[in-house]
N, CA, C and O of each residue as an XYZ file, in Angstrom:
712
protein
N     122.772    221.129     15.796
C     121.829    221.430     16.837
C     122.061    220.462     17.991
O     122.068    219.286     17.626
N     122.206    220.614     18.970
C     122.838    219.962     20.381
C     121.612    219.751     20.589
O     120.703    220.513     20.260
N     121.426    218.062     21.492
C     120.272    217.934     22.042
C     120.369    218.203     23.321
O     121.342    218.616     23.951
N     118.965    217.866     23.783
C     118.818    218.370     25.475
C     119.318    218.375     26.303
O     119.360    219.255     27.163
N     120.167    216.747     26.235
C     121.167    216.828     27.430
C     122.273    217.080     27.027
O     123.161    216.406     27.551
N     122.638    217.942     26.141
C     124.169    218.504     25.609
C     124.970    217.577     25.033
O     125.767    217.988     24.189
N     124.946    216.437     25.287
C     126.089    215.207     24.867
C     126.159    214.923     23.384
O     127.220    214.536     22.895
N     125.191    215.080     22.723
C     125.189    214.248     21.618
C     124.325    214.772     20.474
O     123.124    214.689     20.729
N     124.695    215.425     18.970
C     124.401    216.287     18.450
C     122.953    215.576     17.635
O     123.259    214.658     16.873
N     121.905    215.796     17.688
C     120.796    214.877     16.468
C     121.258    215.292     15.550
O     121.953    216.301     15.433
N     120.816    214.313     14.531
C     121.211    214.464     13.093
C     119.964    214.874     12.614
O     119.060    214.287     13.209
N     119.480    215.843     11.566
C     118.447    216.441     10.880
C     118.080    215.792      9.423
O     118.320    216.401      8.381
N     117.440    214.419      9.454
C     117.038    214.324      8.066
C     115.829    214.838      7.785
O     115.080    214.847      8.762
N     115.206    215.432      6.416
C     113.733    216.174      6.116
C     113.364    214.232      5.937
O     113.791    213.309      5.243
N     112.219    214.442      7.154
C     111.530    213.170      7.150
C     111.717    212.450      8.102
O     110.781    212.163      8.848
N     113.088    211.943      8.323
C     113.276    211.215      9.450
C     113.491    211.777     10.188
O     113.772    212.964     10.020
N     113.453    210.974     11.834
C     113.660    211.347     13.275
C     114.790    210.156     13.679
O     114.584    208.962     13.465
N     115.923    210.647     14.251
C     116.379    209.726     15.014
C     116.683    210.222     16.385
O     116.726    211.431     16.615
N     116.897    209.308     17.315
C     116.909    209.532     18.976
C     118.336    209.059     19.491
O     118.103    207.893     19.813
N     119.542    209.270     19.726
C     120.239    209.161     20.183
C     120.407    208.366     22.074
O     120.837    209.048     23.004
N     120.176    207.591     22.164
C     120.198    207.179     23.897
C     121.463    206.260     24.127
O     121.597    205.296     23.372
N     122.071    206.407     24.767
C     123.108    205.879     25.295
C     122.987    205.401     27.229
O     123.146    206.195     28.156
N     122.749    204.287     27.319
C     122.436    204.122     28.943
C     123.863    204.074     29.651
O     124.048    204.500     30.791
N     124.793    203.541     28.896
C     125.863    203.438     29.821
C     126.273    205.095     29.952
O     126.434    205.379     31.139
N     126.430    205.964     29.272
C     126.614    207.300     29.355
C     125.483    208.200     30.134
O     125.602    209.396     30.399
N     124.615    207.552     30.371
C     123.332    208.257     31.504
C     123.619    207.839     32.621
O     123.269    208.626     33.501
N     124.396    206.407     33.194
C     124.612    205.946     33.992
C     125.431    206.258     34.883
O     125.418    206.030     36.092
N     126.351    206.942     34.062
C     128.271    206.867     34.003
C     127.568    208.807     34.947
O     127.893    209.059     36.107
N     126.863    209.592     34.280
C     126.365    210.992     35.263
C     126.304    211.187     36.161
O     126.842    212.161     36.687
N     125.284    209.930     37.021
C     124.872    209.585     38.147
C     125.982    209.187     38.964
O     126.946    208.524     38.583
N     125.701    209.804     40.534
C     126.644    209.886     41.423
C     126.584    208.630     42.001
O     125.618    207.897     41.793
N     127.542    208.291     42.729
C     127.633    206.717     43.436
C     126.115    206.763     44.604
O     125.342    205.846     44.881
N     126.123    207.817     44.956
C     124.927    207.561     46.383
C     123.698    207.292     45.393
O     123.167    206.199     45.590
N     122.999    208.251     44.121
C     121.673    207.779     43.459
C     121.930    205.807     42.803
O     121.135    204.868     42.828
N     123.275    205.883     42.331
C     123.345    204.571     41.749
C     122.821    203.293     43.427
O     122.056    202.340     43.278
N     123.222    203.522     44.278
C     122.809    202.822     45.184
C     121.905    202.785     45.969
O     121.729    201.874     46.778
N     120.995    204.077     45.794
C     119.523    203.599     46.087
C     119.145    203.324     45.120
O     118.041    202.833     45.355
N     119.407    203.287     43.558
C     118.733    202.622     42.889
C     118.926    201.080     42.538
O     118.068    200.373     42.011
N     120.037    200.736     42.871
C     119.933    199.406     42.978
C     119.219    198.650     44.644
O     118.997    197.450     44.798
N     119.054    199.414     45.384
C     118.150    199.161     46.467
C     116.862    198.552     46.510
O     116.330    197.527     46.936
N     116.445    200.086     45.607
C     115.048    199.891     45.446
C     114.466    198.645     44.541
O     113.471    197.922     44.584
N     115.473    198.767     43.808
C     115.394    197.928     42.548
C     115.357    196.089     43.219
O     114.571    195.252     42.775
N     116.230    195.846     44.162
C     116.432    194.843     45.007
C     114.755    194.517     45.719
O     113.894    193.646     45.594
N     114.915    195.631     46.406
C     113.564    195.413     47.266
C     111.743    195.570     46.551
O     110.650    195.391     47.088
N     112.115    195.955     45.230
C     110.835    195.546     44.646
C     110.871    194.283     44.025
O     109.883    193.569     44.200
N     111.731    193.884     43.389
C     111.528    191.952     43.430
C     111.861    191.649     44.383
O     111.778    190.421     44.367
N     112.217    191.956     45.298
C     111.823    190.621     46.520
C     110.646    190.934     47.423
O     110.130    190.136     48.206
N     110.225    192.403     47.185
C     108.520    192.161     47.503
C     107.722    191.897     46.620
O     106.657    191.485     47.080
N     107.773    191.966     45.218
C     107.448    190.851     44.387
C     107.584    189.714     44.828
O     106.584    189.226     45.355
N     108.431    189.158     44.795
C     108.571    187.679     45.233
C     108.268    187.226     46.336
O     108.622    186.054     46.464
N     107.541    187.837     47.565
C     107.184    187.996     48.676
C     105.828    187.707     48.677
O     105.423    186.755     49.345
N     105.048    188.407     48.010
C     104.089    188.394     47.936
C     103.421    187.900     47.135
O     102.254    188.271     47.013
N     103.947    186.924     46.351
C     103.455    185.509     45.506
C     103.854    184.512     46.131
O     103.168    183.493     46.046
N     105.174    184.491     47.012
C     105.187    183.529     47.744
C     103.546    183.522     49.408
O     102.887    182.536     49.736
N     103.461    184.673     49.893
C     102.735    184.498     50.412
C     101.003    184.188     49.920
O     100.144    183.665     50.630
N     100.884    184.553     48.886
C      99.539    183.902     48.366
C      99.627    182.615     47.975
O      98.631    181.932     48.210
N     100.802    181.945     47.291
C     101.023    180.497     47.531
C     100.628    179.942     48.846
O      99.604    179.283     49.030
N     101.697    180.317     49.950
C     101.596    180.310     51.840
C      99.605    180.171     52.019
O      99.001    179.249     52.567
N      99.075    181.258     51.435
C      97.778    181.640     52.057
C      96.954    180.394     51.581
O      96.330    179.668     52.355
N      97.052    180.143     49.571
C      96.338    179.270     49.055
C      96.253    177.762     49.506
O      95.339    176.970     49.275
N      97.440    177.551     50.213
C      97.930    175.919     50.711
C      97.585    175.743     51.988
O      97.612    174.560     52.325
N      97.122    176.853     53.209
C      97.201    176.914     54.130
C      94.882    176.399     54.124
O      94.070    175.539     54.465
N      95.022    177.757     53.454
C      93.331    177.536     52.896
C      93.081    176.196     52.832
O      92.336    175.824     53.738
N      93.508    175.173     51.937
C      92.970    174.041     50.831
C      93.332    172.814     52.121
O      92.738    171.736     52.149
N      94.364    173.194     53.111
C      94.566    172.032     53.822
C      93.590    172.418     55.115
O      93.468    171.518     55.946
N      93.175    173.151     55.265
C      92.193    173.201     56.626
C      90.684    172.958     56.028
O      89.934    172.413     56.838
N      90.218    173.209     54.995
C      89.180    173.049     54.476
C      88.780    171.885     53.570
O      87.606    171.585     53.356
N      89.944    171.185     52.998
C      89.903    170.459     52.095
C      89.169    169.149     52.918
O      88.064    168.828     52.483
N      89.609    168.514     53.866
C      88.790    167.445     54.393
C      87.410    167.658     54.951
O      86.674    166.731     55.286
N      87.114    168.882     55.029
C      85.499    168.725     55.418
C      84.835    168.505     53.920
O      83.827    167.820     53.746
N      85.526    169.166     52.895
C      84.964    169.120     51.529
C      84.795    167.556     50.805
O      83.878    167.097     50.125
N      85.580    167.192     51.081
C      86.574    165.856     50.282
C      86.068    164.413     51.159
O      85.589    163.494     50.495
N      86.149    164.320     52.102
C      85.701    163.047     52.842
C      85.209    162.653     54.263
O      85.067    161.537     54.764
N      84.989    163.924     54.776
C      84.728    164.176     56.305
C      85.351    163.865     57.049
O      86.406    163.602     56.470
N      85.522    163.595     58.544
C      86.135    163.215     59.758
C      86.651    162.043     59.580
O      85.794    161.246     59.964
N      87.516    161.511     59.236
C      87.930    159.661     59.242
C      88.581    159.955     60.346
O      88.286    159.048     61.124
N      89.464    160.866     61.002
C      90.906    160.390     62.185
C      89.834    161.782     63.428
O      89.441    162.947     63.362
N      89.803    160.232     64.724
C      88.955    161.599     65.731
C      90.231    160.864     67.059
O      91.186    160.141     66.778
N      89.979    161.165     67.947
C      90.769    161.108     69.102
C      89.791    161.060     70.131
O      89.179    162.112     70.322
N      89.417    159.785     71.048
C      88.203    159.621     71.942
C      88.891    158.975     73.235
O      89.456    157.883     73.176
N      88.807    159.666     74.302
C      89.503    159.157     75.460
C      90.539    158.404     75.279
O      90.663    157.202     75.514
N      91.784    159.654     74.564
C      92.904    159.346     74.793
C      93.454    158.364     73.492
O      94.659    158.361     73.243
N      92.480    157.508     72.657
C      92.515    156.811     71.715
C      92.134    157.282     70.149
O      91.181    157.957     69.758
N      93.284    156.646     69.370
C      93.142    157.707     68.132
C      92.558    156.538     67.421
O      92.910    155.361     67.500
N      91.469    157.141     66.613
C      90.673    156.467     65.914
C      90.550    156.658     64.116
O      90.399    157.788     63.651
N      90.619    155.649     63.367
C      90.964    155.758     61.640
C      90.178    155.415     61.023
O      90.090    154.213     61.277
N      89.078    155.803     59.918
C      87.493    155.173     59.244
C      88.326    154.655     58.468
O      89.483    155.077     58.457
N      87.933    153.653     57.669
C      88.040    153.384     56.099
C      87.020    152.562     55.530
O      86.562    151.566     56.091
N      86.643    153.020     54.330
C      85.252    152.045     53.956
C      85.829    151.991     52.085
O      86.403    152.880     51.457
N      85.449    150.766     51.669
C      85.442    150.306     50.253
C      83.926    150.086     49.840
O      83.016    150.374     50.617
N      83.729    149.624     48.727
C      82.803    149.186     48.067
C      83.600    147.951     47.366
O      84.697    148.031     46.815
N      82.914    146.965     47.494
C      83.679    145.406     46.673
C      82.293    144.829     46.574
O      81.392    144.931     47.407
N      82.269    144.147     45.310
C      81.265    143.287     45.017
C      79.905    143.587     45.473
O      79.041    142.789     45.837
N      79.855    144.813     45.398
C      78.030    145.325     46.115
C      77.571    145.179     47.918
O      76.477    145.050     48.467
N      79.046    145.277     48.474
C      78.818    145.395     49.727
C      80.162    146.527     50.463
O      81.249    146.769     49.937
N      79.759    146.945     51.505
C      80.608    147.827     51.542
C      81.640    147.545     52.682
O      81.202    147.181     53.773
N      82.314    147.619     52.589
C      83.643    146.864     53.844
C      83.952    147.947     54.539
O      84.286    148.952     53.911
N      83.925    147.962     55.395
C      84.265    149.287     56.509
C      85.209    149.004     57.674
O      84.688    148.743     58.759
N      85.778    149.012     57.631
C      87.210    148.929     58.664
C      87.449    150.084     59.390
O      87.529    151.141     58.763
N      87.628    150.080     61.061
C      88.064    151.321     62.275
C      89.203    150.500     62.791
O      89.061    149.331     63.150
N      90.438    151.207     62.819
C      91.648    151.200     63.684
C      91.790    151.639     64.907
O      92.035    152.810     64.617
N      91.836    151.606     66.316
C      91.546    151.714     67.034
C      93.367    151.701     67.924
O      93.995    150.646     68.012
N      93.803    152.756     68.359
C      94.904    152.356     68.734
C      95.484    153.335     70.136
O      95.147    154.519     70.182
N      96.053    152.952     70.852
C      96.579    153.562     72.152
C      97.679    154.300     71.625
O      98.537    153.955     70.812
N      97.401    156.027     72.596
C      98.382    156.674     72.530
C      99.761    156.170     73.678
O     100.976    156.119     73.487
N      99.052    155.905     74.694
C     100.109    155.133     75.882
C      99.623    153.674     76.512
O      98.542    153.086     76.540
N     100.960    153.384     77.003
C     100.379    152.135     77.184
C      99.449    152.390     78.246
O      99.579    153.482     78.800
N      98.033    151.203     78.880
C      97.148    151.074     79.839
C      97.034    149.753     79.926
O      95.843    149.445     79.980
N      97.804    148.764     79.967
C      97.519    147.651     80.455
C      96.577    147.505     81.492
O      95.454    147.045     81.285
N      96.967    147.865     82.572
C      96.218    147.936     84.142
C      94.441    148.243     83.565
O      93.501    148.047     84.336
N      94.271    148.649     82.378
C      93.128    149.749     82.738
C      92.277    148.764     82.000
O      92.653    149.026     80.857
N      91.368    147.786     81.857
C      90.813    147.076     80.801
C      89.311    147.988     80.496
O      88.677    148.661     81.308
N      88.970    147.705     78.819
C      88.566    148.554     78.858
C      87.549    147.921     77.165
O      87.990    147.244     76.236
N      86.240    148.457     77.350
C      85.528    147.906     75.823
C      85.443    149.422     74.869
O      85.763    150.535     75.288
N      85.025    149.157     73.773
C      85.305    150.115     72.645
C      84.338    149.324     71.901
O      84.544    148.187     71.477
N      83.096    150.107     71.750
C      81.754    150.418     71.013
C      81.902    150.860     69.830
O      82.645    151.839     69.750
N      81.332    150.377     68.620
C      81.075    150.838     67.411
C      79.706    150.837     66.659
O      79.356    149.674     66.458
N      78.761    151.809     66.147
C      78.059    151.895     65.436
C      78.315    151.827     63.892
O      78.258    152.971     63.440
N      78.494    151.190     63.224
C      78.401    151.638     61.338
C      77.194    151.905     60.578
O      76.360    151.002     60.515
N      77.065    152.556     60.232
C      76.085    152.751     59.678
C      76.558    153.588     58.119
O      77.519    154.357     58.157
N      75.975    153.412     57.097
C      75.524    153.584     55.541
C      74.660    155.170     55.457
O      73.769    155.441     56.262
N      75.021    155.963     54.543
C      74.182    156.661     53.904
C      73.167    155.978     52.615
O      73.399    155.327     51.596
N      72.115    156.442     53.187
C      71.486    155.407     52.079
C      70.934    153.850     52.362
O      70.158    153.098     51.772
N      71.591    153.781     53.345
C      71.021    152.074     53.884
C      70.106    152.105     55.381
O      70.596    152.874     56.207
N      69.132    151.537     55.733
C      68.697    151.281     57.157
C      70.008    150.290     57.826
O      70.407    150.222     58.988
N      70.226    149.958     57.249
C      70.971    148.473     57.929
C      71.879    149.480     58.724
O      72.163    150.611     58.329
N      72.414    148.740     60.246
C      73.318    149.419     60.954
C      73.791    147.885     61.887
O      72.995    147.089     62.384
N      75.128    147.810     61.918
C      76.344    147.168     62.273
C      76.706    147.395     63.633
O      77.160    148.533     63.751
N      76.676    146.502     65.147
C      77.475    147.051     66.137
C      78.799    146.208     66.182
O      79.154    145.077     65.849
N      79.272    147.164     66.677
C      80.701    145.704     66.840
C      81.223    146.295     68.387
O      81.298    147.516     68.525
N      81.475    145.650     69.203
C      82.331    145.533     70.576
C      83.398    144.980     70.835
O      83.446    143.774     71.080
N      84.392    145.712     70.829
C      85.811    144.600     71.134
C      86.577    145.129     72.724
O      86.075    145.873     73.566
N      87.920    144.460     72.756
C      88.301    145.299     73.629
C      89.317    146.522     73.327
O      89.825    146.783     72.237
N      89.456    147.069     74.299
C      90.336    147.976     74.012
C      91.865    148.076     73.960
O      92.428    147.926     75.044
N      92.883    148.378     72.537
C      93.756    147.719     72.674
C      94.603    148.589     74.629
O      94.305    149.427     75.480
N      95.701    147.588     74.307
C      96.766    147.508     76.140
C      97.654    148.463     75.557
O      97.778    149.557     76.109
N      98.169    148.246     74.709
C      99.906    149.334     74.514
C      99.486    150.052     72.721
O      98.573    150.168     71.903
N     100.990    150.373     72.979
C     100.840    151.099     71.986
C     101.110    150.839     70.650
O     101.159    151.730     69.802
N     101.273    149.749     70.437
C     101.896    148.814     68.778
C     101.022    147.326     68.864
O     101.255    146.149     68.586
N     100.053    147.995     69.334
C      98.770    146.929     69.039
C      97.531    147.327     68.738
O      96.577    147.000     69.443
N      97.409    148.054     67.693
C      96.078    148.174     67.358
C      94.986    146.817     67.269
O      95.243    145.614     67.223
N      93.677    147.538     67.267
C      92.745    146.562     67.146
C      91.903    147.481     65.709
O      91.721    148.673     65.461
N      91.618    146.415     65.137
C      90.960    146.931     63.775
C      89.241    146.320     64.198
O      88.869    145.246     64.671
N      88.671    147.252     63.880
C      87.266    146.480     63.853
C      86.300    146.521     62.738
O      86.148    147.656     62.287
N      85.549    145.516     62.122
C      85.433    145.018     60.958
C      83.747    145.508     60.715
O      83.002    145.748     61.665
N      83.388    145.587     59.492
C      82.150    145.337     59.182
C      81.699    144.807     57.760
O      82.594    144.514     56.967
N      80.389    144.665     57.385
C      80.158    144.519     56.141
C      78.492    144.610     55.895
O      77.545    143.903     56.240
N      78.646    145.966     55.044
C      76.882    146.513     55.015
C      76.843    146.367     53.235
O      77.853    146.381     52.531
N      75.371    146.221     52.714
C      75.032    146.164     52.022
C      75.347    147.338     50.818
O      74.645    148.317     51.070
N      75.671    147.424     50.339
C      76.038    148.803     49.324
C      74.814    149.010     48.621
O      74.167    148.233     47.918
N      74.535    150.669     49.062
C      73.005    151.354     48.380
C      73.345    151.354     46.689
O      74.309    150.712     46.271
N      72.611    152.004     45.921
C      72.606    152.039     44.869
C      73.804    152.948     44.275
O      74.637    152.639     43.423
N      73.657    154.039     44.909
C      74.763    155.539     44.586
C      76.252    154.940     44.814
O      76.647    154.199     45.714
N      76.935    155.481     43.744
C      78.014    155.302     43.895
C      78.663    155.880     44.491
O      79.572    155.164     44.912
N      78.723    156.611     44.729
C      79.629    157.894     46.369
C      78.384    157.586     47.636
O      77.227    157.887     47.928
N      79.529    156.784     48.107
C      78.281    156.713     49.325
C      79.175    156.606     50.374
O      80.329    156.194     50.500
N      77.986    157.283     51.385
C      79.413    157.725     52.557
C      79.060    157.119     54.175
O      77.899    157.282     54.550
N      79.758    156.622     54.862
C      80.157    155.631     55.626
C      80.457    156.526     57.077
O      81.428    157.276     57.181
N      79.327    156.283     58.298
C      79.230    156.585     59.663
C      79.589    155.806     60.431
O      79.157    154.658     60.324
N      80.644    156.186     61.645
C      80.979    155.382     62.966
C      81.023    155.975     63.901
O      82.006    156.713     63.961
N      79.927    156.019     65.279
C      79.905    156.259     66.064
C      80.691    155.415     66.852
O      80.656    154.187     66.762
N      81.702    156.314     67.951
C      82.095    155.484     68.466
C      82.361    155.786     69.909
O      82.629    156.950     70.207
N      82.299    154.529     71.172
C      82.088    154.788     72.191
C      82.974    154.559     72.809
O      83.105    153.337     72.755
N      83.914    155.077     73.557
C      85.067    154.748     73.975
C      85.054    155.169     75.928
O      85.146    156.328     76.334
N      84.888    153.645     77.086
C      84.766    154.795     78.277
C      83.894    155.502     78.673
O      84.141    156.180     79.670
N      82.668    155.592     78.089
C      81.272    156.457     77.891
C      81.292    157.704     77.301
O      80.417    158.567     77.370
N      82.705    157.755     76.517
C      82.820    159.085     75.499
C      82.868    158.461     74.301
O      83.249    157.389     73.830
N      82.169    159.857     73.827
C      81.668    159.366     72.034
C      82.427    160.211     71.412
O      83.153    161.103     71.852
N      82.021    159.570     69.463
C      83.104    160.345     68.818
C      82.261    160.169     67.772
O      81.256    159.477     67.933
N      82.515    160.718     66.642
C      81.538    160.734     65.593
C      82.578    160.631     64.247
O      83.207    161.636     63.917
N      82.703    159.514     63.582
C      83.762    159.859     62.411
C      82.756    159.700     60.856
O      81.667    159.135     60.955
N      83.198    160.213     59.532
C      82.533    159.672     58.448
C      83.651    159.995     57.498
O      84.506    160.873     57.608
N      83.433    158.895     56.310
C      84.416    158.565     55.145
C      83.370    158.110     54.196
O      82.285    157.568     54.405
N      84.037    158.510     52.969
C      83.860    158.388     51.596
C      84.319    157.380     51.371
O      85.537    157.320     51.540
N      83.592    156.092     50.884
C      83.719    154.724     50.711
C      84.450    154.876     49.236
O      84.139    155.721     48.397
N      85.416    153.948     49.104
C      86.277    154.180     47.606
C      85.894    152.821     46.573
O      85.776    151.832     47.296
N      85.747    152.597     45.636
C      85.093    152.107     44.480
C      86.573    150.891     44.650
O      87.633    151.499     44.799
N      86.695    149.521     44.640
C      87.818    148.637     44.533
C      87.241    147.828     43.201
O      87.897    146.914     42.701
């Protein structure tokens, strides 16, 4: 008894079934033009597979880095008349150390100039001014210092207003446990 596609005779056991398939002989049928859209297609569905896991990777990383610092530690790096500004706050020995970097994008020698700071504590009344000047060039930062009382909570998060020129800036950081 010849099977369906003529090639290859089944064998008849009472009971068993067997199936005869041969791929290289199904293959070997097919004309050169179907064999090459099927390796086409075949091409272009893993690599839109792979396209489109790479772009939800693309989407997920793109997500986590624009959102992640409002989540994670707020504003530490602001930019205030022209001057880029850096929070950092610790906790040591039950007080909290708070350090602002303060640094010129170009030089302004000619231009002299003061730079205002508020610190202030979540959790604390106490509030810190500090006034320095403003650094001249550009590989001279000025760091400006503080030291507030550390509230009870251990995540406690750390405000600097800052006045630069009569423009303000508003930065805050997540004080880190030393």
């Amino acid at each position: 008894m010849p099977s369906k596609g003529g090639r290859m005779p089944e064998t008849h056991d009472p009971g068993e079934h067997h199936f005869h398939y041969n791929r290289e002989d199904r293959e070997a049928l097919l004309s050169d033009e179907t064999k090459r859209v099927l390796q086409k297609t075949k091409l272009f569905t893993m690599n839109r597979r792979n396209m489109i896991i790479l772009a939800d990777i693309a989407i997920i990383l793109l997500f986590t880095m624009i959102f992640a610092p409002f989540f994670l530690g707020g504003k530490t790096h602001a930019k205030v008349d022209g001057f880029s500004t850096n929070l950092k706050a610790y906790v040591f020995d039950g007080n909290l150390l708070i350090s602002m970097k303060v640094e010129a994008k170009e030089d302004n020698s000619l231009e002299a100039g003061l730079v205002k700071v508020v610190f202030t504590a979540e959790g604390s009344d106490e509030e810190v001014e500090v006034i320095d000047l403003l650094p001249g060039s550009v590989g001279e930062p000025r760091v400006l210092r503080a030291e507030i009382p550390a509230p009870n909570d251990k995540k406690v998060k750390v405000y600097a207003l800052v006045e630069i020129n009569e423009k303000t800036g508003k930065l805050s950081a997540k004080a880190k446990q030393e």
